[in-house]
C-alpha positions, 0 to 999 in steps of 0.5 A, spaced: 640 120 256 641 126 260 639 126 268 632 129 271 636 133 274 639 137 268 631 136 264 628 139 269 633 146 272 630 149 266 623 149 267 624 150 275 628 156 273 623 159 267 617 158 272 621 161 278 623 168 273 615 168 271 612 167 278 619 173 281 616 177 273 608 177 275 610 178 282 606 170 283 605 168 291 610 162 291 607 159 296 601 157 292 605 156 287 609 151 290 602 147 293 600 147 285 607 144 282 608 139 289 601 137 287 603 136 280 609 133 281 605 127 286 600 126 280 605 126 275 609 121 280 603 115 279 606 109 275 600 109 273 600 115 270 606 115 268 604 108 263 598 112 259 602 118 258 607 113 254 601 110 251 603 112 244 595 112 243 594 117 248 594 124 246 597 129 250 590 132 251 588 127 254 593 125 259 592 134 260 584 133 262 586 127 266 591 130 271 587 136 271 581 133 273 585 129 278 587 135 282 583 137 288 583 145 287 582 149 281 589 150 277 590 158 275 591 158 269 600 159 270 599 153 272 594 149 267 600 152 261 606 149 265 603 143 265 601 143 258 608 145 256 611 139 259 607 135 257 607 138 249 616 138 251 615 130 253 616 131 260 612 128 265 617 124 268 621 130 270 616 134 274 617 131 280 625 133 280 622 140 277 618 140 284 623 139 288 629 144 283 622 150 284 622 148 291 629 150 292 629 156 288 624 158 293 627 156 299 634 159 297 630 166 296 627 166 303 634 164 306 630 158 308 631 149 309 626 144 309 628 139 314 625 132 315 624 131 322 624 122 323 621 121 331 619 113 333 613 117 336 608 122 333 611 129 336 605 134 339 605 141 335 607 144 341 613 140 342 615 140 334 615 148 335 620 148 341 624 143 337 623 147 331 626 154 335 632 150 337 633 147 330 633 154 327 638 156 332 642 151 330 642 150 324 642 158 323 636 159 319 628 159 318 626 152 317 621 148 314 620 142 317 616 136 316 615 129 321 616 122 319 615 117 324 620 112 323 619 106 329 627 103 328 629 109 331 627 107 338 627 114 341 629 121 340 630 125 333 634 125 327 633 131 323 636 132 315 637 139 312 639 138 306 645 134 306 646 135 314 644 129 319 642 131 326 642 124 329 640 124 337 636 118 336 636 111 342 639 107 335 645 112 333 647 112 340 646 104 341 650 104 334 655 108 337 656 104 343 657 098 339 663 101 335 666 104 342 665 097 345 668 092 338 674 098 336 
């Protein structure tokens, strides 16, 4: 079987070339597609969509009468195309591809900061400022608390780690001491 990967990088691109066409607010496209692909994500979900005795009219009406706003109608005629192609469980990858596409166009990242405490806004912006410094482009950063950290940051932007956490430096103590 193929990967999510490899299903879901045509449907990210023809929705992108549609949305780049119609001259769409990607913004709100992205809020829609995320959305959908964390319905699509429930196991739950997922369990009646296979339902051989469910239509793929009534996993439709059931996932948009779950959302929290009004869908546009792009919206509500992607969904039905992947539900009509059998690719529910590709959505989330699809999100995630989408995403990418539009972060690539904006010359942007999106970067997940983990912090052992919650990070006022104020401080999240200054630490904002100098990761985009760093890192040499605008970012969109999103906070995860993680209390094994002890202390400090790690941030991840895409496949770069920035790790200035108590427990990196702990670690490495340790390998310094044991080598």
């Amino acid at each position: 079987m193929a990967e999510l990967a490899t299903i879901a990088r045509p449907y990210a691109e023809a929705l992108f070339k549609a949305c780049a066409d119609k001259g769409a607010d990607l913004s709100s496209t992205v809020a829609w597609v995320e959305e959908l692909a964390a319905i699509a994500a429930n196991p739950q979900l997922r369990q009646l969509a296979d339902n051989p005795n469910v239509t793929g009219t009534q996993v439709f009406d059931l996932i948009t009468g779950v959302v929290k706003s009004a869908l546009p109608e792009s919206a509500r005629n992607f969904l039905r195309v992947i539900l009509e192609n059998g690719r529910l469980d590709a959505l989330p990858e699809v999100a995630a591809q989408f995403r990418s596409l539009v972060n690539s166009k904006s010359g942007s990242s999106d970067a997940v900061v983990f912090s052992a405490f919650p990070i006022a806004d104020a401080a999240l912006a200054e630490l904002g400022a100098s990761l985009e410094k760093r890192f040499g482009r605008k970012l969109n950063l999103t906070v995860k608390q993680d209390d094994s950290l002890i202390g400090g940051v790690r941030v991840v932007v895409g496949d770069e780690v920035l790790d200035t956490s108590v427990k990196a430096r702990l670690e490495q103590m340790k390998a310094a001491l044991t080598a």
